[in-house]
Structure formats: C-alpha cells, structure tokens
ZADO-1210 file (C-alpha; in nm, 4 decimals, padded with zeros to 6 digits):
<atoms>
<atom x="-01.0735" y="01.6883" z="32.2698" code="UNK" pos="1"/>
<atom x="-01.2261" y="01.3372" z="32.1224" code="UNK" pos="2"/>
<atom x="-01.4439" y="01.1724" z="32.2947" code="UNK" pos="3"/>
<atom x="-01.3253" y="00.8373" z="32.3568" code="UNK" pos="4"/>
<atom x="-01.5630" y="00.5852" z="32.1745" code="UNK" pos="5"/>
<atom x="-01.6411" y="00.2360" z="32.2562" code="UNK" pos="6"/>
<atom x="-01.4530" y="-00.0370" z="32.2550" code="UNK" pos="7"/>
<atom x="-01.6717" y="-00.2655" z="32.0548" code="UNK" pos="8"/>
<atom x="-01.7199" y="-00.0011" z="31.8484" code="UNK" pos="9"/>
<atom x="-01.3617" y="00.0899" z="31.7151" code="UNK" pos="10"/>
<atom x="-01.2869" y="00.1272" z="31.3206" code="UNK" pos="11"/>
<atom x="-01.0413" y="00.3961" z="31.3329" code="UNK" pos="12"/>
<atom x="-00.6968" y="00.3843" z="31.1983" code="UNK" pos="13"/>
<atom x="-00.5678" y="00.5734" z="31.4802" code="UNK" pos="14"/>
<atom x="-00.6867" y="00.2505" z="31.7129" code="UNK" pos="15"/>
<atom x="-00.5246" y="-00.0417" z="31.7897" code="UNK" pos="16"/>
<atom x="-00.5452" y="-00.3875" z="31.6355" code="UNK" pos="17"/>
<atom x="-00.3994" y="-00.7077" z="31.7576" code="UNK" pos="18"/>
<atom x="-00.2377" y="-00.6680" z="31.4250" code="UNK" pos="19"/>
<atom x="-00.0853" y="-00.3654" z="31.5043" code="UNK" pos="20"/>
<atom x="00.0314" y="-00.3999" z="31.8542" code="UNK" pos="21"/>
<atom x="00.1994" y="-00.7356" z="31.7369" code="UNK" pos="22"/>
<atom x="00.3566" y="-00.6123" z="31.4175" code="UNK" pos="23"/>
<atom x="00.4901" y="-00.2958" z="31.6014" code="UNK" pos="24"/>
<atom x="00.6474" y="-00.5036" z="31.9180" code="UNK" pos="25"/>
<atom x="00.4394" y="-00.3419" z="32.1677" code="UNK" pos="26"/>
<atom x="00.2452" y="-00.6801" z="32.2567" code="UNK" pos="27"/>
<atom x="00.5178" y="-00.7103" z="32.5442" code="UNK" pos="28"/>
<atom x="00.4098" y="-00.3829" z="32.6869" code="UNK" pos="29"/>
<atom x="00.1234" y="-00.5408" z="32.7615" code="UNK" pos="30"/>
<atom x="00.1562" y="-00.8528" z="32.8277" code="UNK" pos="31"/>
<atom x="00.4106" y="-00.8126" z="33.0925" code="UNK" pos="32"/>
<atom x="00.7262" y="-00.9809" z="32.8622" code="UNK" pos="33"/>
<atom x="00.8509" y="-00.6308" z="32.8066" code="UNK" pos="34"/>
<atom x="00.8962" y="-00.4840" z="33.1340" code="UNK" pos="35"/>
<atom x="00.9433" y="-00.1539" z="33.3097" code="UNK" pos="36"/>
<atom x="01.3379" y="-00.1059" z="33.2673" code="UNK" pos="37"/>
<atom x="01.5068" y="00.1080" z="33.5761" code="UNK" pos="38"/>
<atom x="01.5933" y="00.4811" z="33.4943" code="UNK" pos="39"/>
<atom x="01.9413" y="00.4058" z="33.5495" code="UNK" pos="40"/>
<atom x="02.1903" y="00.1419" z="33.4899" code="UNK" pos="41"/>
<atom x="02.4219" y="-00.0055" z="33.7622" code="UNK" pos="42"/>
<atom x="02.6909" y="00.2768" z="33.7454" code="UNK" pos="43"/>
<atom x="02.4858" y="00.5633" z="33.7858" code="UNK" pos="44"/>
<atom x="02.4460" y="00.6944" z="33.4336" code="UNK" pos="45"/>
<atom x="02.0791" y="00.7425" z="33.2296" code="UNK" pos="46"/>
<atom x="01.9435" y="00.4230" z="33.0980" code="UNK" pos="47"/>
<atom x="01.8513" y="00.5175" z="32.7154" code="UNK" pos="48"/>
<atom x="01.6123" y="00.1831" z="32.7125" code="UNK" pos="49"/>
<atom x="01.4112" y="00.3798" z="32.9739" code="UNK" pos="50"/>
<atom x="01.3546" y="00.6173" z="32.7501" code="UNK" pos="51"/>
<atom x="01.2280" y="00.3870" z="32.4714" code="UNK" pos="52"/>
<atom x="01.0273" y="00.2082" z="32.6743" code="UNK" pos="53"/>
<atom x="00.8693" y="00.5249" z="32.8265" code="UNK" pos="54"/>
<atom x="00.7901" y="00.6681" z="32.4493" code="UNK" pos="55"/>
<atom x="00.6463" y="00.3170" z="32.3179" code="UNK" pos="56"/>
<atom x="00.4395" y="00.2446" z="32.6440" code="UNK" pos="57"/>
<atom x="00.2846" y="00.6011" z="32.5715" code="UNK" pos="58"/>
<atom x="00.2291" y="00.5522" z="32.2228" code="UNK" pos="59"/>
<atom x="00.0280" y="00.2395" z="32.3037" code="UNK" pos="60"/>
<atom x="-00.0813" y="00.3738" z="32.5964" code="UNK" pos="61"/>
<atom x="-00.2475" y="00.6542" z="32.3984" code="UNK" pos="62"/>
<atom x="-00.3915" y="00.4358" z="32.1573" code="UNK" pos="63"/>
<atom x="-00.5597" y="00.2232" z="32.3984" code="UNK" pos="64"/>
<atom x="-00.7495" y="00.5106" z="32.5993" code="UNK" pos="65"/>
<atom x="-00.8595" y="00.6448" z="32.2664" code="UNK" pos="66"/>
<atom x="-01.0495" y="00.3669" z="32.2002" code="UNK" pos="67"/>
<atom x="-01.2631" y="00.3189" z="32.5392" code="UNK" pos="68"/>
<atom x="-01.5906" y="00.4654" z="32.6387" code="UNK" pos="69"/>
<atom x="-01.6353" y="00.7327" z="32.9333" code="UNK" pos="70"/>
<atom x="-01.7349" y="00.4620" z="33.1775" code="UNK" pos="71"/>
<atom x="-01.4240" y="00.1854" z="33.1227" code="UNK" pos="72"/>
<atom x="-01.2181" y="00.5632" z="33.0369" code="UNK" pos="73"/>
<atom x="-01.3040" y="00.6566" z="33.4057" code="UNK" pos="74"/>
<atom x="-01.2047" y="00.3092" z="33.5656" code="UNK" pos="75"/>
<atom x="-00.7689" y="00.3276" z="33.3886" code="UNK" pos="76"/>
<atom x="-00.7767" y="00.7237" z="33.3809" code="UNK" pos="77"/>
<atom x="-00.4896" y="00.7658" z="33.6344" code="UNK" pos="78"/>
<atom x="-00.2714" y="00.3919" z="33.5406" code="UNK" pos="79"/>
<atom x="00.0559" y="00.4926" z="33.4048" code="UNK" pos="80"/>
<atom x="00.1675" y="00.1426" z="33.1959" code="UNK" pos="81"/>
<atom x="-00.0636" y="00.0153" z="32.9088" code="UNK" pos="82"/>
<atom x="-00.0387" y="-00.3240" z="33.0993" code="UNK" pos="83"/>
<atom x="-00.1752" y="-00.1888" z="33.3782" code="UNK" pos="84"/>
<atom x="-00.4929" y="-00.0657" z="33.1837" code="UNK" pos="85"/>
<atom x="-00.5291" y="-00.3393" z="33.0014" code="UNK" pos="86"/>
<atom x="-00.5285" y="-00.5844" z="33.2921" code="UNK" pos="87"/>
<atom x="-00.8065" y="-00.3785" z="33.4376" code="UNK" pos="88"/>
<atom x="-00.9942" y="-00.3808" z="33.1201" code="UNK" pos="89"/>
<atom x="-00.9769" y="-00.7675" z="33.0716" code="UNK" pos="90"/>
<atom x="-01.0564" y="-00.8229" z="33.4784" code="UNK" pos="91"/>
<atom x="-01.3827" y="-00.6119" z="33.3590" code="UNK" pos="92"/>
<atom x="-01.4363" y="-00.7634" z="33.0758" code="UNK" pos="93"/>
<atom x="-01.4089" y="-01.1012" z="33.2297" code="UNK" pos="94"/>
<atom x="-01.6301" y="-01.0186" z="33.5421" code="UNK" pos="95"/>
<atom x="-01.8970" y="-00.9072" z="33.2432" code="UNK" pos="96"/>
<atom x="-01.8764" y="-01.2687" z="33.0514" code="UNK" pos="97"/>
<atom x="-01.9091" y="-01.4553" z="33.3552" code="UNK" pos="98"/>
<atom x="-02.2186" y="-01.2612" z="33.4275" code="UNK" pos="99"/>
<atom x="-02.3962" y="-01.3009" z="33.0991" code="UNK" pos="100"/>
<atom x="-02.2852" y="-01.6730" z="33.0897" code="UNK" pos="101"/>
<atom x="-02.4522" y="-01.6855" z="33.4332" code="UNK" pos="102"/>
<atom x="-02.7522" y="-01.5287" z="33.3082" code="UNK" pos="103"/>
<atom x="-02.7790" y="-01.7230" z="32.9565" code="UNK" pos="104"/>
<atom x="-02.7540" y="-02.0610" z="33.1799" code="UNK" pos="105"/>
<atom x="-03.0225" y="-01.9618" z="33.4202" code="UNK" pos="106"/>
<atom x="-03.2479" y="-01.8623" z="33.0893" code="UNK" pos="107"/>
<atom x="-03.1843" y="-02.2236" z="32.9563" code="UNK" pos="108"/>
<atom x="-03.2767" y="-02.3955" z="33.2522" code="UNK" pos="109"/>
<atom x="-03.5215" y="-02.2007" z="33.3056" code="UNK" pos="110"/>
<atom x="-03.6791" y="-02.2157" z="32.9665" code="UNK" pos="111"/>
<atom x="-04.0430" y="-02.3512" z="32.9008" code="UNK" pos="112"/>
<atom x="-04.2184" y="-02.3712" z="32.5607" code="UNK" pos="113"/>
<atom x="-04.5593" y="-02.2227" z="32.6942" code="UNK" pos="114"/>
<atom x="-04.7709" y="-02.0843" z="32.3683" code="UNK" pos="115"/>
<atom x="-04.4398" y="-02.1208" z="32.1560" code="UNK" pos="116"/>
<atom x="-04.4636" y="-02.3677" z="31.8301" code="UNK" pos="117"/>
<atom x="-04.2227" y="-02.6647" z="31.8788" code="UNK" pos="118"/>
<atom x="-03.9893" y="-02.5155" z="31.6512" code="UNK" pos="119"/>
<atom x="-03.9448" y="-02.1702" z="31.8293" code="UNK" pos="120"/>
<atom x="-03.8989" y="-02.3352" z="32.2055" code="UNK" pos="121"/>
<atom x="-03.6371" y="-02.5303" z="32.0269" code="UNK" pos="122"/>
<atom x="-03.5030" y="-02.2430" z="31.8143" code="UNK" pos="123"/>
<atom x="-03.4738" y="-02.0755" z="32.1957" code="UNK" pos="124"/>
<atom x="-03.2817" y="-02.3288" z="32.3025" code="UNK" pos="125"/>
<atom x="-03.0772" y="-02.3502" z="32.0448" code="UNK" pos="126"/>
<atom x="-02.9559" y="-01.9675" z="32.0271" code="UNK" pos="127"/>
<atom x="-02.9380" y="-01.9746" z="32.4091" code="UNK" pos="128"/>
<atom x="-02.6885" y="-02.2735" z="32.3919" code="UNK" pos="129"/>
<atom x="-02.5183" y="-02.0983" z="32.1033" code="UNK" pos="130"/>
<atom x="-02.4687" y="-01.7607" z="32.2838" code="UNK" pos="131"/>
<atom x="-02.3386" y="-01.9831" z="32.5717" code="UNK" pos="132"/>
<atom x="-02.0584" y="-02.1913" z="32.3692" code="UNK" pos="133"/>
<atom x="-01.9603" y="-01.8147" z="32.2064" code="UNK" pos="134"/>
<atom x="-01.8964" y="-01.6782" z="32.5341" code="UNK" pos="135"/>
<atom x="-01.6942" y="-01.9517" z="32.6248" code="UNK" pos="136"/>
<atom x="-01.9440" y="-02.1781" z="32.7912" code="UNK" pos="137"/>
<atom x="-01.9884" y="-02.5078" z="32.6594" code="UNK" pos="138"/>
<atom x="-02.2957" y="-02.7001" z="32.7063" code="UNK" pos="139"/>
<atom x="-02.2327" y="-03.1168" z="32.7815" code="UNK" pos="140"/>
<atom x="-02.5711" y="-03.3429" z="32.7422" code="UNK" pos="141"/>
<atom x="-02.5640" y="-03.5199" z="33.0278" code="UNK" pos="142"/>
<atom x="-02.6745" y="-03.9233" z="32.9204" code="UNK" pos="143"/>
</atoms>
C-alpha cells in the first residue's frame, strides 16, 4: 500500500489537479452540481446513471485520498462521496487559515522594533502584512 502523502506536497500524475477534475467533468462531484442519482428510476427498473455516477465519484474519490496525509486521511477515511471529503477538507482547511490569520494579526499588533535596525522592524511589518493579504486578510490603514 502507498502511503498517502501530503496535500501541499502533491506532484504526482496519478493526483488530481483543478485541471483535471474540470477537464474530466468530475468538478460537479464535488461541488454538489452533480448529484447522487437514485438506484432506480420511477418504474422500478436499474438506473444506469447510478452506475456512472458511482464509478466516476470513485475514480475521484480515489484520487483525492491518495493525495492526503495520515492525519487529514484519518479525518474522510469512512465518507463515501468525494464531496463529502472534500467539504471536510476545506472546513479544515478553513478553520487552519483563520487561525494563522489570527495569529499573524496578533504578531503585527503586537510587533515592537526593540534592538532591530529601522529597516528590519519595517521589513517585519511588511512580510507580516504580506502573509496576512496572502491568506486572505487584508490590512486597511486606518487615517
């Protein structure tokens, strides 16, 4: 068995790309606009889109889970849908930014030159405020 890797760390092939998932028409898998179809149509007989949807949501399925590390891995183990998982992994991945834009502001305010030169107090600044508008987390001067 592979280990899975981590998901900031993914170069394979094998993994998925945003190119990828769009090109191939699984986006909808997991973005909800491609539902679960029923197993059966309204008179009783097998539903073959059922059956594609089943195959394509474990194709994409499989290629998500082989891209996550043991500890996000161990969190979407037992989800069945890819848009299950990946709601999960974006609800963690949110709860993470909000954190580290938490504790980026609180370093900026926080922030005091001490035995630094000019320049590297400012540098400080600057790369905290930078870190901040990358993570979604705009800084406004306040005049």
């Amino acid at each position: 068995m592979v280990s899975p890797i981590s998901v900031s760390s993914t170069s394979s092939s094998s993994s998925p790309s945003p190119a990828s998932i769009h090109n191939t028409h699984l986006r909808g898998f997991i973005d909800g606009t491609h539902p679960f179809p029923p197993a059966l149509q309204a008179d009783g007989t097998p539903n073959p889109a059922y059956d594609v949807w089943i195959e394509h949501n474990s194709i994409l399925l499989g290629w998500i889970l082989s891209t996550l590390s043991d500890p996000v891995l161990a969190q979407v183990v037992d989800l069945e849908s890819s848009q299950d998982v990946w709601v999960v992994i974006q609800d963690q991945m949110a709860s993470n930014t909000e954190a580290r834009q938490m504790q980026l502001l609180k370093e900026l305010q926080n922030i005091q030159k001490g035995n630094c030169t000019m320049q590297d107090y400012l540098l400080r600044a600057k790369s905290l405020s930078d870190q901040l508008a990358a993570s979604g987390n705009c800084i406004t001067l306040l005049v």
